[in-house]
PADRENPA-507240 format. One record per atom (N, C-alpha, C): residue in three letters; chain; residue number from 1; x, y, z. Coordinates in pm, whole numbers, plus 50000, padded with zeros to 5 digits. Layout:
BEGIN
Ala_A_NUM_X_Y_Z;
...
//
This chain:
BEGIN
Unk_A_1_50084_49881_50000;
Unk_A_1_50000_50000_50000;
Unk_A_1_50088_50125_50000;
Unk_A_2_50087_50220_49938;
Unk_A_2_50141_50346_49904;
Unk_A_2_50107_50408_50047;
Unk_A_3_50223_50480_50100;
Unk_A_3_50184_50554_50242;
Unk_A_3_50187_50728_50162;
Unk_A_4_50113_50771_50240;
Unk_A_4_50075_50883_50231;
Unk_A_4_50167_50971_50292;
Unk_A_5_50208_51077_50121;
Unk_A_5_50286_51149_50186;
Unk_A_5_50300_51295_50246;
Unk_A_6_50351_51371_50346;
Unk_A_6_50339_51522_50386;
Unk_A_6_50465_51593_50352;
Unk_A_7_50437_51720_50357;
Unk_A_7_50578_51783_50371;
Unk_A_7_50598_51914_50546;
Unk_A_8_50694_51819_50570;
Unk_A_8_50719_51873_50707;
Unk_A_8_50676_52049_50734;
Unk_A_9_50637_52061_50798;
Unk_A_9_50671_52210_50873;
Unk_A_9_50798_52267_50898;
Unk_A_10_50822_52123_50983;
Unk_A_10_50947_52149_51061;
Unk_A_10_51053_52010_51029;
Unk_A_11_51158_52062_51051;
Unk_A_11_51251_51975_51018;
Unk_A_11_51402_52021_51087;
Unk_A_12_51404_51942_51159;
Unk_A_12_51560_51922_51287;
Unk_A_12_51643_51800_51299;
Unk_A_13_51744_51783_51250;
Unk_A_13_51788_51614_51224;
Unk_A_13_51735_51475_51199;
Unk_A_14_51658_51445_51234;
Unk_A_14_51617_51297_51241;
Unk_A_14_51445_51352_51262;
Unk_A_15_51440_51447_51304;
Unk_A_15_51277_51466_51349;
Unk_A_15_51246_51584_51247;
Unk_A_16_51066_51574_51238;
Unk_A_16_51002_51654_51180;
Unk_A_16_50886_51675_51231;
Unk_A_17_50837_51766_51193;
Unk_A_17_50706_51826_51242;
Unk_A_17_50582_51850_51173;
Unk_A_18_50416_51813_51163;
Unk_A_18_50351_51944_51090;
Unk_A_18_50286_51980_51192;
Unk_A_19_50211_52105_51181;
Unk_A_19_50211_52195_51261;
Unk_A_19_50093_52257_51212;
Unk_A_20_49977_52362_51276;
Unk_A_20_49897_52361_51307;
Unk_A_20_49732_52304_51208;
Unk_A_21_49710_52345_51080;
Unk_A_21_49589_52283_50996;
Unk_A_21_49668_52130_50949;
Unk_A_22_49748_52160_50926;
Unk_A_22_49803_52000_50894;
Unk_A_22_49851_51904_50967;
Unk_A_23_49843_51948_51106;
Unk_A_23_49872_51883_51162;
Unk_A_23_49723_51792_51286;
Unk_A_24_49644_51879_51268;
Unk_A_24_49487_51886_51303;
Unk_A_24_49423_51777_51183;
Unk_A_25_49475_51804_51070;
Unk_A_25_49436_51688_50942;
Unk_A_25_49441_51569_50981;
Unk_A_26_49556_51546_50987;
Unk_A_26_49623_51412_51025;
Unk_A_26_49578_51389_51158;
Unk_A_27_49576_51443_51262;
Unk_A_27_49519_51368_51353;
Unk_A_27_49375_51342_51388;
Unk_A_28_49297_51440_51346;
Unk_A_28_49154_51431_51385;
Unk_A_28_49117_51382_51230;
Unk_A_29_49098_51407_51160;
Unk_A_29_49052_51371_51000;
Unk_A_29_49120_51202_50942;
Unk_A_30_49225_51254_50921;
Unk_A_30_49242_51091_50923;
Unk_A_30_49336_50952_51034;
Unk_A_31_49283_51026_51152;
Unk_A_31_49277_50931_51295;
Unk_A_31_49435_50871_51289;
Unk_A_32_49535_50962_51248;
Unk_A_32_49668_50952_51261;
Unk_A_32_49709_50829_51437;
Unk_A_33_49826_50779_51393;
Unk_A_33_49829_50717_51568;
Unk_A_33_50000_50707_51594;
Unk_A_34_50009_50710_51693;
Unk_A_34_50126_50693_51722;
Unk_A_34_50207_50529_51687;
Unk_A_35_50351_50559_51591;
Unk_A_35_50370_50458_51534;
Unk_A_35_50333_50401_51362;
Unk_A_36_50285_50468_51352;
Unk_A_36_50179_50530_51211;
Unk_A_36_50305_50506_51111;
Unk_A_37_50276_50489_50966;
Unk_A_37_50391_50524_50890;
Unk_A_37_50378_50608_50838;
Unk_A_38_50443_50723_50716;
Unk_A_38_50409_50848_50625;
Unk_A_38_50509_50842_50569;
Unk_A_39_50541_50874_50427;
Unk_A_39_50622_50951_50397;
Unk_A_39_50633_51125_50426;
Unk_A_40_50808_51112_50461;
Unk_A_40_50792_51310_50480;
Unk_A_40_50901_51350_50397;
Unk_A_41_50849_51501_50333;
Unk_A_41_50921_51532_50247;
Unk_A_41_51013_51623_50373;
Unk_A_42_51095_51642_50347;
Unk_A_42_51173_51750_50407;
Unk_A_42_51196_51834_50341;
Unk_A_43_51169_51871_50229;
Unk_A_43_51180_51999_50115;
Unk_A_43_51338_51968_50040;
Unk_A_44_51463_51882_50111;
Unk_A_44_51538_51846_50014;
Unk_A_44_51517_51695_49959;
Unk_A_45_51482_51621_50061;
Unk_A_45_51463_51468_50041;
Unk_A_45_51317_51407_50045;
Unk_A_46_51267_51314_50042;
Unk_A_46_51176_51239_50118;
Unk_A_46_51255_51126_50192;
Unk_A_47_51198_51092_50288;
Unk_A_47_51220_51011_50415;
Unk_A_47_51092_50922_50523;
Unk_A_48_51121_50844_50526;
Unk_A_48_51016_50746_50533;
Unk_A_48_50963_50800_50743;
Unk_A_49_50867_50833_50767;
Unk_A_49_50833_50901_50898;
Unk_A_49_50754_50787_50966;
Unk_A_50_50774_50838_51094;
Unk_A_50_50725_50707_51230;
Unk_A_50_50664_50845_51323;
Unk_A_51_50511_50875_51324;
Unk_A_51_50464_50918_51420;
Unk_A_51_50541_50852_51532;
Unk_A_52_50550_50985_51640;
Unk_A_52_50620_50960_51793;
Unk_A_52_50553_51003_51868;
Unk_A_53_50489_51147_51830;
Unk_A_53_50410_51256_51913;
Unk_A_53_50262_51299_51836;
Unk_A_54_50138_51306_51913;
Unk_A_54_50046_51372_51850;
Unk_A_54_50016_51455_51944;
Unk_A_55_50026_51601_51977;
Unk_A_55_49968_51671_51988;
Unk_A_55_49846_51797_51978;
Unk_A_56_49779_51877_52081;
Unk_A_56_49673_51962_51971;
Unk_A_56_49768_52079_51878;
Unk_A_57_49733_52036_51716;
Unk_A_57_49792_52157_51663;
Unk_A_57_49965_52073_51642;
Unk_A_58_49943_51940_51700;
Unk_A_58_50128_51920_51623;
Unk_A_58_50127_51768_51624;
Unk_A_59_50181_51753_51497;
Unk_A_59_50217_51594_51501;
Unk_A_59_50368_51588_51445;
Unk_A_60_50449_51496_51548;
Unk_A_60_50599_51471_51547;
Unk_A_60_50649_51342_51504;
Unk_A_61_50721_51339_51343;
Unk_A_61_50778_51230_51308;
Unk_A_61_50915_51215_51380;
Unk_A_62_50983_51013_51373;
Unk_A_62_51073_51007_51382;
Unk_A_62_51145_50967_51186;
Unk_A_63_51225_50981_51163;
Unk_A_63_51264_51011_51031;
Unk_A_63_51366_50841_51024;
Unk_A_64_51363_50832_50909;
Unk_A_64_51410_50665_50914;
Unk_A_64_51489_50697_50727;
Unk_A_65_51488_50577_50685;
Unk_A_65_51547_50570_50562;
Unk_A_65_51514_50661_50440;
Unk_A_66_51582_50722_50385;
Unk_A_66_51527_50793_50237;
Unk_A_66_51438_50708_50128;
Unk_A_67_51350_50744_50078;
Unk_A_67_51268_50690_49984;
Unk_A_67_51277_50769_49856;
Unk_A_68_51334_50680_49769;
Unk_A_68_51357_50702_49597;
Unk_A_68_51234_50794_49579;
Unk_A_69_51351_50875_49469;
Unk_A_69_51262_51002_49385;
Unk_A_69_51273_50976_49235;
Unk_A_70_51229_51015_49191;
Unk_A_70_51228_51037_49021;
Unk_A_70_51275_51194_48992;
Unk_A_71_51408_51208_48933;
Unk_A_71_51424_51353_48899;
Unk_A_71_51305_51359_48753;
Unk_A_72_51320_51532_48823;
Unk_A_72_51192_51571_48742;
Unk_A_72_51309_51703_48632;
Unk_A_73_51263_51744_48549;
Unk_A_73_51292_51865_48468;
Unk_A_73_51239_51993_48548;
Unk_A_74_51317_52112_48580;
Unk_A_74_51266_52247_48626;
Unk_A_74_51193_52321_48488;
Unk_A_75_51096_52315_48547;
Unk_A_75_50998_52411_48468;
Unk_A_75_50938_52568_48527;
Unk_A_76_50970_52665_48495;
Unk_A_76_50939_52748_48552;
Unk_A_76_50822_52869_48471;
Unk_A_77_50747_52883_48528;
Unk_A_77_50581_52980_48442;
Unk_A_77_50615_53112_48501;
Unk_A_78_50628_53162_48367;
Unk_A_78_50615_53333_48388;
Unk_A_78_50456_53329_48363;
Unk_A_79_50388_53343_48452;
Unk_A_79_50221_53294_48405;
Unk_A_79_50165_53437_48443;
Unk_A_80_50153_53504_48299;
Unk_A_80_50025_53631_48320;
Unk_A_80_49920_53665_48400;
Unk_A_81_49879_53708_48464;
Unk_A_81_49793_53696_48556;
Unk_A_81_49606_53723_48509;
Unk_A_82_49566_53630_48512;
Unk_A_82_49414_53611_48474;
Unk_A_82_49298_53578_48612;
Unk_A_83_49202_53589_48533;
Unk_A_83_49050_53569_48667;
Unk_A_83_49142_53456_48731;
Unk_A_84_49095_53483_48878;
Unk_A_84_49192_53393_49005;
Unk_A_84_49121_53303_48979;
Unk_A_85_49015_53240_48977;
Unk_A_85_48950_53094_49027;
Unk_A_85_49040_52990_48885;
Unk_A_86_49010_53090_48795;
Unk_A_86_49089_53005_48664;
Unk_A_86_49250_52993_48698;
Unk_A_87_49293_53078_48735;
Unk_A_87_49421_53114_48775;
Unk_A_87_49532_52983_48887;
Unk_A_88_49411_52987_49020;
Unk_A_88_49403_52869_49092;
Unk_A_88_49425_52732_49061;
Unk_A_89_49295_52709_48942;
Unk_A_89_49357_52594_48882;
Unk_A_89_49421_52545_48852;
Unk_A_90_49473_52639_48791;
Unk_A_90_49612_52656_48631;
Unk_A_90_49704_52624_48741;
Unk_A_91_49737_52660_48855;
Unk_A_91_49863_52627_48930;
Unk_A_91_49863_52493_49032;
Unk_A_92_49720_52461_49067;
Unk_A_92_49697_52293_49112;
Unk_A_92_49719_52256_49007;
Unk_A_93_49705_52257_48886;
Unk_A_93_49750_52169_48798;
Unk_A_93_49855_52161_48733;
Unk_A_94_49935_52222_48780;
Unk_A_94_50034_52265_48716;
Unk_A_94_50162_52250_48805;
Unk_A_95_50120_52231_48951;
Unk_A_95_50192_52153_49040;
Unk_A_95_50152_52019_49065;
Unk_A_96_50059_51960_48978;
Unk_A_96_50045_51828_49018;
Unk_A_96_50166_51822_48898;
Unk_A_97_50169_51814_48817;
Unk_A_97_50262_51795_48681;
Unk_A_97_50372_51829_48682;
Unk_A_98_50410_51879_48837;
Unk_A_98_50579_51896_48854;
Unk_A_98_50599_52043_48855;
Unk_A_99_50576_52156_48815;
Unk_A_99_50614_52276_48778;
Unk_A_99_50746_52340_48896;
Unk_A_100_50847_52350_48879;
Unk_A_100_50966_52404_48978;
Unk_A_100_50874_52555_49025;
Unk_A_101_50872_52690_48936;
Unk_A_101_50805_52783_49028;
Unk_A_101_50736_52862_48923;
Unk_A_102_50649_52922_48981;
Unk_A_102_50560_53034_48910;
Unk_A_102_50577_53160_48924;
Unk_A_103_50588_53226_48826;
Unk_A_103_50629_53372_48843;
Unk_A_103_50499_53507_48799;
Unk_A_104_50430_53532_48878;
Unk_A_104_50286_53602_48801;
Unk_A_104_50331_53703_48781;
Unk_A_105_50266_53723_48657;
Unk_A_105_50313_53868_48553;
Unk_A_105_50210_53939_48573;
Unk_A_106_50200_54078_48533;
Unk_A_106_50150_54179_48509;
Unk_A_106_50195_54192_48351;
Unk_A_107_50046_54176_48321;
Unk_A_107_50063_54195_48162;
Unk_A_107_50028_54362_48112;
Unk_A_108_50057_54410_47992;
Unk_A_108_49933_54524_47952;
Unk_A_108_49784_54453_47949;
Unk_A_109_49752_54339_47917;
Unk_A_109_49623_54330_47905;
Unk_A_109_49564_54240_48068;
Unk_A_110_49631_54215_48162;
Unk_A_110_49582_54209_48288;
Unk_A_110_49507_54310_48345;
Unk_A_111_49414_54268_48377;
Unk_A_111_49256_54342_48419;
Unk_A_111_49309_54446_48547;
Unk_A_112_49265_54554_48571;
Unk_A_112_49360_54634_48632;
Unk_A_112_49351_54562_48770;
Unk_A_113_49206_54572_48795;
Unk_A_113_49189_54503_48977;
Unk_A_113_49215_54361_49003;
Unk_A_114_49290_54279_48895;
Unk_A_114_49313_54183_48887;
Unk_A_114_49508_54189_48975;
Unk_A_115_49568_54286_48843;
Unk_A_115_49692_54329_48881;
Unk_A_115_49678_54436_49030;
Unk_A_116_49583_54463_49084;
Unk_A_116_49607_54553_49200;
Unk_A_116_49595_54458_49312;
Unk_A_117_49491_54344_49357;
Unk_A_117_49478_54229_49396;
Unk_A_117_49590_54148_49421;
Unk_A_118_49671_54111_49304;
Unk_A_118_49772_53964_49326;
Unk_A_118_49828_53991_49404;
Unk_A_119_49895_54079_49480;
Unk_A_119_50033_54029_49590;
Unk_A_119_49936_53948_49725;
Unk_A_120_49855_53992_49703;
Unk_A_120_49736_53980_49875;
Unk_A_120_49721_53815_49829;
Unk_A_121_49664_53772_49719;
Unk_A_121_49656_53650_49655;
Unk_A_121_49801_53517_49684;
Unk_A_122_49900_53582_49695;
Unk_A_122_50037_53525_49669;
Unk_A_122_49993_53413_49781;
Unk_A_123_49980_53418_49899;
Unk_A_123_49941_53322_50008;
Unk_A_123_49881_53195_49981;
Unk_A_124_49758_53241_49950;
Unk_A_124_49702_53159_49898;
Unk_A_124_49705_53066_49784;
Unk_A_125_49789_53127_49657;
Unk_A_125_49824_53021_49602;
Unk_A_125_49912_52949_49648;
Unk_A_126_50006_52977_49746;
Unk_A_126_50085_52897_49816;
Unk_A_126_50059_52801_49857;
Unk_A_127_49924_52838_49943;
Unk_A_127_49860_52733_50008;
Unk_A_127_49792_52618_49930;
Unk_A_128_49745_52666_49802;
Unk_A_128_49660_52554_49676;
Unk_A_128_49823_52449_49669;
Unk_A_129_49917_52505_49620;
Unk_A_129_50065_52437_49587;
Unk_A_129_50087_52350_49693;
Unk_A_130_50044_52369_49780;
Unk_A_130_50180_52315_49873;
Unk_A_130_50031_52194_49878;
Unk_A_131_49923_52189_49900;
Unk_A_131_49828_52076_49900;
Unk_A_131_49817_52009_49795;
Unk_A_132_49835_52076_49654;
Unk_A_132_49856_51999_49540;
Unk_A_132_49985_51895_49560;
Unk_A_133_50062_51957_49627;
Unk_A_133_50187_51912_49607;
Unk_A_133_50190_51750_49703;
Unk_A_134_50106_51778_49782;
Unk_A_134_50152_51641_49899;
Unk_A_134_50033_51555_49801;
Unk_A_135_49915_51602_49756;
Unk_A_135_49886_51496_49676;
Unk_A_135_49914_51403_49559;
Unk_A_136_50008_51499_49534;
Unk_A_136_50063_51448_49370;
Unk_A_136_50217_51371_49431;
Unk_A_137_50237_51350_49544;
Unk_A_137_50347_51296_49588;
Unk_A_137_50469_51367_49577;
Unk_A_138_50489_51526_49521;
Unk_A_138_50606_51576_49540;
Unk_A_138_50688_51545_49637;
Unk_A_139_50828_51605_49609;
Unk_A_139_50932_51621_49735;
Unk_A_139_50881_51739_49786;
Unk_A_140_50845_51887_49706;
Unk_A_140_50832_51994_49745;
Unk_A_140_50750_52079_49637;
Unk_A_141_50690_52146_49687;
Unk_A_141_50617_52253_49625;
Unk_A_141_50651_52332_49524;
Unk_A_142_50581_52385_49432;
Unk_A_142_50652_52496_49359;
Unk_A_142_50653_52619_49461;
Unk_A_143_50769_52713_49422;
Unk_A_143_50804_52819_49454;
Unk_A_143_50712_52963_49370;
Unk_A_144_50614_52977_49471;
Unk_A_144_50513_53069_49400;
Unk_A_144_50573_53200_49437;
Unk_A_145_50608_53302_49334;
Unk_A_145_50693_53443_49374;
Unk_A_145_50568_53553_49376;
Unk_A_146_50611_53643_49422;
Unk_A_146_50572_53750_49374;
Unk_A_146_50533_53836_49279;
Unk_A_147_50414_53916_49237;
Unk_A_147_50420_53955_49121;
Unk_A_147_50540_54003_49063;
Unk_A_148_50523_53999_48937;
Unk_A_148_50626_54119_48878;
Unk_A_148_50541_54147_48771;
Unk_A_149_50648_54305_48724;
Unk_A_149_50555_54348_48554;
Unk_A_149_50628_54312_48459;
Unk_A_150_50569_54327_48378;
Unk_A_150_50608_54280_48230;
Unk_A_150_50814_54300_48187;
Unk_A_151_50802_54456_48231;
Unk_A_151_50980_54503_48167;
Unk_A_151_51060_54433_48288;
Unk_A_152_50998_54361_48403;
Unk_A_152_51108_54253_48482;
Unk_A_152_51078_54123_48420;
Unk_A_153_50993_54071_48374;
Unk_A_153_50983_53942_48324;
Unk_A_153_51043_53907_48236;
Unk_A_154_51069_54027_48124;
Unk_A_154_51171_53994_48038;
Unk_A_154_51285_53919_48045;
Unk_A_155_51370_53984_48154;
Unk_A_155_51523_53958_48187;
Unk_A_155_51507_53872_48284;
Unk_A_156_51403_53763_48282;
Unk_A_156_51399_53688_48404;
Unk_A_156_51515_53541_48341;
Unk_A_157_51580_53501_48421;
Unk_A_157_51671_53340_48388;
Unk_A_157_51646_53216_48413;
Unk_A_158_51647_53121_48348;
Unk_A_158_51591_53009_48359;
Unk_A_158_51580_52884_48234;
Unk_A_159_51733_52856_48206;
Unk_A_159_51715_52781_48127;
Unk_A_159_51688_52819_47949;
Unk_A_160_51570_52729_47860;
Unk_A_160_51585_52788_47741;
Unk_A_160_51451_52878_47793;
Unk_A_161_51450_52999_47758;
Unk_A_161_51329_53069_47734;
Unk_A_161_51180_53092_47633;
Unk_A_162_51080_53089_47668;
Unk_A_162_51025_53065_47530;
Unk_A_162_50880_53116_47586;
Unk_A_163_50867_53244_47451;
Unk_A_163_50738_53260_47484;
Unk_A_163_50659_53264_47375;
Unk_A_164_50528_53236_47447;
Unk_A_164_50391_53084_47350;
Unk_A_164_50316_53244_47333;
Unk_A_165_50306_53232_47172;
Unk_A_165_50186_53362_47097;
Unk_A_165_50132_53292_46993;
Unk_A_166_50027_53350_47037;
Unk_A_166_49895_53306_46902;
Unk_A_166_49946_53345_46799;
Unk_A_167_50016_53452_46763;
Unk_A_167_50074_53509_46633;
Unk_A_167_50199_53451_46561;
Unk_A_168_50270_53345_46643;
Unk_A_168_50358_53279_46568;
Unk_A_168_50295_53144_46511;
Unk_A_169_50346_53165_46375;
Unk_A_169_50277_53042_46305;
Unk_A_169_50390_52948_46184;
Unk_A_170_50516_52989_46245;
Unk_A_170_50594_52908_46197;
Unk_A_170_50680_52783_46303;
Unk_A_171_50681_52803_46384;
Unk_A_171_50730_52736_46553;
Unk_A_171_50636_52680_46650;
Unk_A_172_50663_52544_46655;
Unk_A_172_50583_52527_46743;
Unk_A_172_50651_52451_46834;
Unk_A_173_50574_52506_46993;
Unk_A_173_50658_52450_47106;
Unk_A_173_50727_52336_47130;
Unk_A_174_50656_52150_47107;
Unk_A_174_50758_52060_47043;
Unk_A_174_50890_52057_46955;
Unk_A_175_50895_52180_46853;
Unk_A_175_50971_52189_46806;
Unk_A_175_51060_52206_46844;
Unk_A_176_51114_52364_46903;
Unk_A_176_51169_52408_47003;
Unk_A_176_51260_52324_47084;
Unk_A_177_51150_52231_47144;
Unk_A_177_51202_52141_47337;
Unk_A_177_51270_52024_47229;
Unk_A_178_51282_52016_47061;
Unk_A_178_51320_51893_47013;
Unk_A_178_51474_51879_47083;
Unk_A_179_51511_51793_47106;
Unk_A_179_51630_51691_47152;
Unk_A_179_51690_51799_47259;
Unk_A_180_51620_51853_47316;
Unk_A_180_51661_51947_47419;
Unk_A_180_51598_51906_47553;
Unk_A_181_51698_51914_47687;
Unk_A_181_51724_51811_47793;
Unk_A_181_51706_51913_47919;
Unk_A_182_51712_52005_47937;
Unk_A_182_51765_52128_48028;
Unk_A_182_51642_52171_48057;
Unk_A_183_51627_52264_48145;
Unk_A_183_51569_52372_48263;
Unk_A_183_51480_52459_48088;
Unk_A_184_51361_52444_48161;
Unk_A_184_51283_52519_48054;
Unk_A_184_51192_52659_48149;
Unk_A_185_51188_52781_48095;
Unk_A_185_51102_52859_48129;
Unk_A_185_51013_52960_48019;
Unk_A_186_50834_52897_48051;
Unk_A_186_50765_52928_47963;
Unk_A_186_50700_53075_47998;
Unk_A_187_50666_53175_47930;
Unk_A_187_50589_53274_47888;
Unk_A_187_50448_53280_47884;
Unk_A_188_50343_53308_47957;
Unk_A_188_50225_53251_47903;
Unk_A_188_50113_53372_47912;
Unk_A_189_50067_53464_47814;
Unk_A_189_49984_53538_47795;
Unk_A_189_49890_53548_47896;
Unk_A_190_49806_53647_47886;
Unk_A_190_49706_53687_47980;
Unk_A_190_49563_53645_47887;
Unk_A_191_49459_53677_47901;
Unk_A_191_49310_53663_47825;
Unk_A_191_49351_53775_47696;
Unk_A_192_49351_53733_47594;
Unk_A_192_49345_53887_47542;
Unk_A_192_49518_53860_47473;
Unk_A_193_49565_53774_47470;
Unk_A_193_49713_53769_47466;
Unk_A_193_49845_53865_47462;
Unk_A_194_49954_53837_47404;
Unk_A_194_50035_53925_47442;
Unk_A_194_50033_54036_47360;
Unk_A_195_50054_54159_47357;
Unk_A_195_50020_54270_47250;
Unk_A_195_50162_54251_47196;
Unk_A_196_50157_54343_47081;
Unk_A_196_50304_54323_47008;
Unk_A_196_50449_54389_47039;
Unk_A_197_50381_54503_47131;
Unk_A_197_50522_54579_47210;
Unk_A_197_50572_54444_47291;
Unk_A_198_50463_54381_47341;
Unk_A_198_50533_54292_47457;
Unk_A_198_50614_54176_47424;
Unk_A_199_50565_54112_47283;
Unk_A_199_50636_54018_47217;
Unk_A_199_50772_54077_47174;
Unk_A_200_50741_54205_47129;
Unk_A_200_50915_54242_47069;
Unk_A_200_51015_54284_47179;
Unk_A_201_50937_54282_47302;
Unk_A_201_51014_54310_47432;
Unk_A_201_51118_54191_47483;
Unk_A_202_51010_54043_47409;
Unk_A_202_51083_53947_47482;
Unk_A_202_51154_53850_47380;
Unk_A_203_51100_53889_47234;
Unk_A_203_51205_53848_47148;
Unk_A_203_51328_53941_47130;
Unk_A_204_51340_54059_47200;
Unk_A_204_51459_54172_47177;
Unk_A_204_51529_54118_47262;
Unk_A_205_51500_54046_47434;
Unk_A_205_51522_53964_47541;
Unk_A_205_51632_53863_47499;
Unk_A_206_51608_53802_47421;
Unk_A_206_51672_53708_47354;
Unk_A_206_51598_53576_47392;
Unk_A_207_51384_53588_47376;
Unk_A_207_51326_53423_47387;
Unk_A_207_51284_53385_47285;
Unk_A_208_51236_53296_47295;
Unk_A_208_51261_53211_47159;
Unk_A_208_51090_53225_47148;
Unk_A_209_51007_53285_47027;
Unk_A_209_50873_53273_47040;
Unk_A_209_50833_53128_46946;
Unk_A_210_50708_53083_47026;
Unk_A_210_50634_52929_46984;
Unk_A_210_50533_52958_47013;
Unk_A_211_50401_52881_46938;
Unk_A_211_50292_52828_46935;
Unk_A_211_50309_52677_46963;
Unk_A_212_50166_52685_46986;
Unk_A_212_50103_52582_47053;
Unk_A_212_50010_52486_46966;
Unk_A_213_49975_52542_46814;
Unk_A_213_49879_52517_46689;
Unk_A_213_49823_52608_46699;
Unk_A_214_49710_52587_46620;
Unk_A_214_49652_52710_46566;
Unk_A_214_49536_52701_46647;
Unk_A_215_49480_52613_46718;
Unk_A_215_49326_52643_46804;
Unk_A_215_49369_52723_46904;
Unk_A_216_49280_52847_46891;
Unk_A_216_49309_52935_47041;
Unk_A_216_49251_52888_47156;
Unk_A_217_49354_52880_47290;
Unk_A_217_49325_52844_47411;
Unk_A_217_49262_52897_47497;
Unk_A_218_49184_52923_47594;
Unk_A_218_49198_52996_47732;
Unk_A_218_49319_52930_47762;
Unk_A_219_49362_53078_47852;
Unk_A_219_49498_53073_47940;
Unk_A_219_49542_52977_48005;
Unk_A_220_49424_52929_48070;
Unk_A_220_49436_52848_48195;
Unk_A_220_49470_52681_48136;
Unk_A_221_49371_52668_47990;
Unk_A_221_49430_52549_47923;
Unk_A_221_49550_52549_47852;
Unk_A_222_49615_52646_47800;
Unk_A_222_49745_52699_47724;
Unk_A_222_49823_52614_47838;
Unk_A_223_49801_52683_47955;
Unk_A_223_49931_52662_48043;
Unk_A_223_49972_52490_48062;
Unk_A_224_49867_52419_48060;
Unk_A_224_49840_52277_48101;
Unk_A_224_49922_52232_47963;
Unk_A_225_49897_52264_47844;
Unk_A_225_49885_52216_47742;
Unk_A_225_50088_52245_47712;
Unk_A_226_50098_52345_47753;
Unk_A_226_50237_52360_47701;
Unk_A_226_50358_52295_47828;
Unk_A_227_50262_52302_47963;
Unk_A_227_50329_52193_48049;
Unk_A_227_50372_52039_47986;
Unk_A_228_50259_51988_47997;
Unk_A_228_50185_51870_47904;
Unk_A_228_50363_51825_47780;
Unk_A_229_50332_51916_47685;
Unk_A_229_50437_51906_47554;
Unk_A_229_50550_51938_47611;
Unk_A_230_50649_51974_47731;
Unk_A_230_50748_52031_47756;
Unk_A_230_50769_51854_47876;
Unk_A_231_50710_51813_47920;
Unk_A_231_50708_51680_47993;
Unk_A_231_50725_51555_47907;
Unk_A_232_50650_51613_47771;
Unk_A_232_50646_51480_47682;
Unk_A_232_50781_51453_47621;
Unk_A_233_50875_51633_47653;
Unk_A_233_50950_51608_47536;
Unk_A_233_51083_51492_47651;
Unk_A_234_51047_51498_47782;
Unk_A_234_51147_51451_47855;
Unk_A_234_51164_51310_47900;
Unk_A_235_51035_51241_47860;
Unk_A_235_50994_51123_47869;
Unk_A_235_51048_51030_47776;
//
């Protein structure tokens, strides 16, 4: 049987911790016991955990042998910032599928109270990640940043760069990731896509622009979809 895995709170040599909603999970929700098994991520490893302690608001592993990982490819989303509930998704799903970190943009065509909103938001997607993340069996979460605007996203680093426009119709993203092995970071429009100052901002950047085909996406499926083809190419 597959043990169910967490990612610590806390973490001090041999012991770990979670600590207060997750740690209330596990003991009242699913009747955690002392002696129990889990996997725990420690944010560098996973490690196979032995409930020792349940307290209110804390449950204390003892930490035992490392348990095999599968390296994954760093993928990192400069992801435009769109309606949050869609937005939400796009990043549970997008951390079930591995994503290293998300970087939310401020586009020109991001809705203004959309872009005045996100930093207050940042938490909370944290919080969607880091639950996506223990379900999908990560070691660790994506690293959800802070907004930024558009003329910092440009010069952002990460591997090959590449940003996905409806208007390129000679490149397409498979193409691109062909026989290529390395750290990828994608570009991904807002509703309304990227206007053309912004494309020549980030092909002047030095990224590489791709499509996706010719059916236009919502955002929120773009992002899945170019995850999706950037995973396939590593498999």
């Amino acid at each position: 049987m597959t043990r169910r895995r967490w990612i610590a709170d806390e973490v001090a040599g041999t012991r770990a911790s979670l600590t207060g909603a997750h740690a209330d999970h596990l003991a009242r929700v699913l009747r955690a016991r002392v002696g129990q098994e889990f996997d725990i991520s420690t944010g560098a490893e996973v490690r196979r955990g032995v409930v020792s302690d349940i307290q209110p608001g804390r449950v204390e592993f003892t930490l035992g042998d490392p348990v095999p990982t599968v390296a994954a490819p760093q993928i990192t989303l400069a992801l435009s910032i769109f309606k949050f509930d869609r937005m939400e998704w796009a990043i549970e799903k997008c951390t079930e599928l591995g994503v290293a970190r998300v970087i939310p943009v401020i586009a020109r065509r991001t809705e203004t109270h959309l872009a005045a909103a996100a930093a207050k938001r940042v938490e909370r997607w944290e919080r969607i990640a880091r639950e996506a993340a223990q379900q999908a069996r990560r070691v660790s979460p994506p690293e959800i940043c802070h907004p930024v605007k558009l003329k910092d996203a440009v010069g952002l680093s990460g591997g090959k760069r590449i940003v996905l426009s409806e208007s390129e119709s000679g490149v397409l993203l498979r193409d691109v990731l062909q026989s290529y092995g390395g750290d990828v970071m994608l570009a991904i429009g807002p509703e309304g896509g990227w206007t053309d100052a912004e494309l020549e901002a980030f092909q002047g950047a030095g990224w590489i622009s791709a499509s996706l085909g010719n059916t236009i996406l919502r955002a929120e499926t773009a992002v899945i979809a170019a995850v999706a083809v950037v995973l396939a190419g590593f498999s």
